[in-house]
C-alpha positions as CSV (number, residue, x, y, z in Angstrom):
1,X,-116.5,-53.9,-71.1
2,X,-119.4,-51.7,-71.3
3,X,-118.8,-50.8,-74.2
4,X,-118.7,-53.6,-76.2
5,X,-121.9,-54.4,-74.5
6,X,-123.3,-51.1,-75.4
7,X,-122.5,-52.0,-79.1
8,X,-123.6,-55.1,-78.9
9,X,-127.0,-53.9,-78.1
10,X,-127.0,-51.1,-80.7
11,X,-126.0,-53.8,-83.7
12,X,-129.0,-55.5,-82.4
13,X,-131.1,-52.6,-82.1
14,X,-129.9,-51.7,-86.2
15,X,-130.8,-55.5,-86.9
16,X,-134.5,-55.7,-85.5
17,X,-135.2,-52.0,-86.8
18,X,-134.3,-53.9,-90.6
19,X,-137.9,-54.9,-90.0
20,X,-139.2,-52.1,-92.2
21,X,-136.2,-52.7,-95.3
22,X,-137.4,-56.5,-94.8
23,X,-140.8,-55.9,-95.8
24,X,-141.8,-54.5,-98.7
25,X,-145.7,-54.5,-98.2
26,X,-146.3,-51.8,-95.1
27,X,-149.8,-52.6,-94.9
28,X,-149.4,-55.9,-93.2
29,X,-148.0,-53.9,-90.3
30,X,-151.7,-52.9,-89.2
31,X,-152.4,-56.8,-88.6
32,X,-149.6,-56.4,-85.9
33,X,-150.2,-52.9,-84.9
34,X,-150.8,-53.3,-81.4
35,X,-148.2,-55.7,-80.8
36,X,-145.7,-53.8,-82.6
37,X,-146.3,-50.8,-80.4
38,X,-146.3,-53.1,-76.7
39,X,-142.8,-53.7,-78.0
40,X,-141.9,-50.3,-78.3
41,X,-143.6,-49.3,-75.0
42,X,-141.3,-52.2,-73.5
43,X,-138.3,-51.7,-75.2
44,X,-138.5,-48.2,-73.9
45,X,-139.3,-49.2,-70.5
46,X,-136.1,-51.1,-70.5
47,X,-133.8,-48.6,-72.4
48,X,-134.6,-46.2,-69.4
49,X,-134.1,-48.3,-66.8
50,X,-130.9,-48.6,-67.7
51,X,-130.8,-45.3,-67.8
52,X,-131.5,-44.9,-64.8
53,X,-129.5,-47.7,-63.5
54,X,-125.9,-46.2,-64.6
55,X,-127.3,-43.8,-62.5
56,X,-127.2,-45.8,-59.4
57,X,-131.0,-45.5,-58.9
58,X,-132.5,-48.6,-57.7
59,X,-135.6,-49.2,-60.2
60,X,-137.0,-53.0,-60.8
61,X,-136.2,-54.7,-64.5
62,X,-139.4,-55.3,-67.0
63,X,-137.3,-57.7,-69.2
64,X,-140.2,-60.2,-68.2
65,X,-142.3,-57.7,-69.7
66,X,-140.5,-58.0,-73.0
67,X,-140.4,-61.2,-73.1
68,X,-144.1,-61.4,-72.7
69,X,-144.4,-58.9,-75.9
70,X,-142.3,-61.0,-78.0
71,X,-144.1,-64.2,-76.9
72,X,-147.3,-62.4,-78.3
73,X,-145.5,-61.0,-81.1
74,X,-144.4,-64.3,-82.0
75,X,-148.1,-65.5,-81.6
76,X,-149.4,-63.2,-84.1
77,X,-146.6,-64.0,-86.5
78,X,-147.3,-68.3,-86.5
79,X,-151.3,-67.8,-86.2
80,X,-151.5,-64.6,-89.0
81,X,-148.1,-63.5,-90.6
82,X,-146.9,-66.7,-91.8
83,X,-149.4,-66.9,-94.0
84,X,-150.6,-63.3,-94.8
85,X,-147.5,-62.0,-95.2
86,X,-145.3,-62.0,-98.4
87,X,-142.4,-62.6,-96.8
88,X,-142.8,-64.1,-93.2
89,X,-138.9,-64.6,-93.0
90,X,-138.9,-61.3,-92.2
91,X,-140.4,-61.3,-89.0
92,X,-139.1,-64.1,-87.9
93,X,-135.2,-62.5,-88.2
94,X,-137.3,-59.5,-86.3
95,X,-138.3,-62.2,-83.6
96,X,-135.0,-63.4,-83.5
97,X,-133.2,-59.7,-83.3
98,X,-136.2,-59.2,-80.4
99,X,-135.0,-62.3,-78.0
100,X,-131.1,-61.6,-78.3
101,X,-131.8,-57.8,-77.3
102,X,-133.5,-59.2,-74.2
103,X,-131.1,-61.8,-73.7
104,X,-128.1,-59.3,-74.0
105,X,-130.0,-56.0,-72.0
C-alpha cells in the first residue's frame, strides 16, 4: 500500500517539476519568484514531516500551508501569467500537478 502511494506521489512530483520543459521562456519565472520558492519551502516542510512521521514522531501537518501557496500561486498565474506568459497552459498543468500532490500527501 505504501508503496503505490509513495509512487503515486513521486509521478506527481516528476509531473509538476515538467514546469521548467513546459516553459520555454525562463525569464517569466522572476514574475513568480517568490511564490515559486513558498512552494518549495512548503513542499519541503511537508516532505519531512513525513519523514518524520514514518518515524513515529508526533509533528503537526502544514498541508494548509500548501494549500495556501498554491492559492497564491494560482493568484499570480490568473492576475499576471495568463497574459504575460507565452504559454500559460503550462502553469496551469503545474497548478494542477500542485493540488493532487496535496491531495494525495
Amino acid at each position: 500500500m505504501y508503496d503505490i502511494q509513495i509512487d503515486r506521489l513521486y509521478t506527481i512530483m516528476l509531473d509538476y517539476a515538467l514546469l521548467r520543459q513546459r516553459v520555454n521562456d525562463h525569464t517569466i519565472f522572476a514574475v513568480c519568484r517568490m511564490e515559486l520558492l513558498a512552494l518549495q519551502q512548503a513542499i519541503n516542510q511537508i516532505l519531512f514531516e513525513k519523514i518524520v512521521a514514518f518515524s513515529n514522531k508526533k509533528i503537526e501537518s502544514s498541508i494548509e500551508i500548501l494549500l495556501e501557496k498554491i492559492d497564491r500561486f494560482e493568484n499570480i498565474y490568473q492576475n499576471v501569467l495568463r497574459v504575460t506568459a507565452p504559454d500559460p497552459m503550462a502553469f496551469l498543468l503545474f497548478i494542477d500537478s500542485l493540488r493532487m500532490f496535496a491531495k494525495n500527501i
